[in-house]
C-alpha positions, 0 to 999 in steps of 0.5 A: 383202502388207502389210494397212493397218488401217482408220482407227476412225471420228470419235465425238463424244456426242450431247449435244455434237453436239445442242448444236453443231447448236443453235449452228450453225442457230440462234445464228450465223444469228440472230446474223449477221442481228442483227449484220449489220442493226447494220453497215447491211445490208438484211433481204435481204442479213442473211437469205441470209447466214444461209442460207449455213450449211445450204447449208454444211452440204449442201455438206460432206455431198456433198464428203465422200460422204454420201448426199443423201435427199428432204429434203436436196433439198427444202432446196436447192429451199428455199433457192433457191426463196425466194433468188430469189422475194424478190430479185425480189419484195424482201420479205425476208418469203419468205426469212423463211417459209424456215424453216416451209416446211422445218420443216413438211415436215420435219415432215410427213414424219416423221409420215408415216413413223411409220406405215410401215415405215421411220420417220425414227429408224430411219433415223437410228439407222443413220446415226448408228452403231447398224447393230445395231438394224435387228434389233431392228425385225425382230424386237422389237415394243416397239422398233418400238413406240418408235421409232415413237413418238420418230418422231411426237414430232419430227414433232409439234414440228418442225410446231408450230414451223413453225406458230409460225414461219408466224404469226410471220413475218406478223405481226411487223416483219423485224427482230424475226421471227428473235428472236420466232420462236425461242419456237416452238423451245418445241416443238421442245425439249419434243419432244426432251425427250419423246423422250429420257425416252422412250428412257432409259426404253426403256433401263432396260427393255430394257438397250440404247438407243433410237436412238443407239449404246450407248455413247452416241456418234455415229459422224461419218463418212459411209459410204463 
């Protein structure tokens, strides 16, 4: 009997992989309305196309065999939710409110999880190729300690940004809410940043990463 070796999984480093992530869900949607506004489209029109890029995004994960969690389906419920209310209703304004909806769930949830027995950046340590870790819950109150804390300070941001996003989209003409909403990503970054002096401080400490793998690379496959 002839053994075939298993392909090694696709790595990239997260440094790479955060800022695709930024251009995909933020420059190209931005980009597509502003750039399809100047050829004549409606808001409307301009806005769901920027909603083809998570539902993309979805699609891709189900295809490939990822698993689909709570706030997978609350995105999908989003997308269709507001699609449809503002197509009947024409206010571009409910697909504008899109984003803070998912942002402050999202959000929400992440808090909620900090204080239970599985917070948001366990789970992601997991699925981003760093299975070792679920010992160090186990058995390390400092690494509980501190993914607990990396967990609130997501939660923190992504609400402070769907705050921002909310009030923004009220209160600003359509046109100028997607270029105006991205000072509430302000929040967001300051939580990344937070997050990550807090993990390289963990490290230096305790000799291994936080959250992502230690060799500093995201495992791309989904688990089969």
């Amino acid at each position: 009997m002839t053994l075939t070796a298993r392909p090694a999984a696709r790595t990239a480093s997260w440094q790479v992989l955060l800022a695709i992530m930024l251009v995909v869900f933020v420059v190209v949607p931005v980009a597509a309305f502003y750039g399809l506004r100047a050829l004549g489209v409606s808001p409307w029109l301009a806005l769901m196309a920027g909603a083809v890029v998570p539902a993309a995004v979805l699609a891709h994960k189900v295809i490939a065999g990822g698993r689909i969690d709570g706030l997978d389906r609350f995105t999908i419920a989003t997308l269709a939710l507001t699609g449809v209310s503002s197509l009947f209703s024409g206010d571009p304004r409910l697909l504008l409110l899109r984003d803070a909806l998912t942002g402050a769930v999202a959000g929400g949830w992440a808090l909620i999880t900090a204080i239970s027995s599985r917070p948001l950046a366990l789970e992601l340590t997991l699925q981003l190729g760093a299975p070792e870790r679920e010992a160090a819950w186990r058995t390390s109150p400092a690494y509980r300690g501190a993914i607990r804390t990396i967990t609130a300070l997501w939660g923190a941001g992504l609400l402070l940004d769907a705050a921002v996003s909310a009030v923004v989209t009220f209160t600003v003409p359509p046109d100028l809410v997607p270029l105006v909403r991205l000072s509430g990503l302000a929040f967001v970054a300051a939580a990344v940043t937070a997050g990550v002096i807090h993990a390289r401080r963990y490290h230096r400490r305790h000799g291994h990463r936080l959250v992502i793998p230690d060799n500093g690379r995201i495992v791309l496959d989904y688990p089969t």
